[in-house]
N, C-alpha and C positions, 0 to 999 in steps of 0.2 A: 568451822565447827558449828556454826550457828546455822549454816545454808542447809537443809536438810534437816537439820534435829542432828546431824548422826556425827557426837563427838569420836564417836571412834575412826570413822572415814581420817576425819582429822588428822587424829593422833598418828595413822599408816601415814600422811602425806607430810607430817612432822618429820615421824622417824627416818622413810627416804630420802628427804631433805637432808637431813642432818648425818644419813649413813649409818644408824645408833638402831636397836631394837625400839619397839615400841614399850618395853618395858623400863627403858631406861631413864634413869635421875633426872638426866637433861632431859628428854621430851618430855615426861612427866609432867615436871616444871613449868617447860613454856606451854604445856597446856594448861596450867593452872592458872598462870600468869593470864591465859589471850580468855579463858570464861570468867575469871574477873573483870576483864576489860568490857566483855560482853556485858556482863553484869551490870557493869556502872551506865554503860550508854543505853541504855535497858531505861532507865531509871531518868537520864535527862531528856526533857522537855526543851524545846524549842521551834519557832517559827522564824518565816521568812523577817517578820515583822522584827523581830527578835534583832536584825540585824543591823536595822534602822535607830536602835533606840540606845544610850548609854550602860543600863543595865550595872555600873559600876563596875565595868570591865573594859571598857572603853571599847566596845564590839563595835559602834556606829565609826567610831572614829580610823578602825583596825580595816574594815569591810570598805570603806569609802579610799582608800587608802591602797588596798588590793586592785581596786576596780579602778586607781589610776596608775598605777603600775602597770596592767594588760594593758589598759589603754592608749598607754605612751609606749609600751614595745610593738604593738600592731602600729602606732602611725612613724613608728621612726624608720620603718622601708629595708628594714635589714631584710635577708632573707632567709628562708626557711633554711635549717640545717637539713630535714629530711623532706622529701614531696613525696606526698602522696601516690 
């Protein structure tokens, strides 16, 4: 909904989804629901930097933590489920 401006594109590719008119309760809804969502991420700030630092949400610790996780599934030699 957001990719073009055109909420209505959307709401057609809700209802398909879903099998339901585009008039209906439920799509309605969860397009109410996903332009709120836009809304908020709208509104947050953040940088790279952002991921380095405490923040009082423990982001350095959560992001450092991620980036040993890949790092130890790429050296432990498993192999791919799917090849390119």
């Amino acid at each position: 909904m957001r990719r073009d401006g055109s909420e209505e594109r959307g709401v057609l590719v809700l209802a398909r989804l879903r099998g339901l008119d585009k008039e209906n309760e439920v799509v309605q809804r969860e397009k109410e629901e996903i332009l709120r969502a836009i809304a908020i991420e709208s509104k947050e700030e953040g940088t790279w930097g952002d991921l380095c630092r405490d923040n009082g949400i423990a982001a350095n610790k959560r992001f450092y933590l991620a980036l040993g996780i890949q790092f130890m599934q790429q050296m432990s030699g498993e192999p791919q489920l799917f090849s390119p």
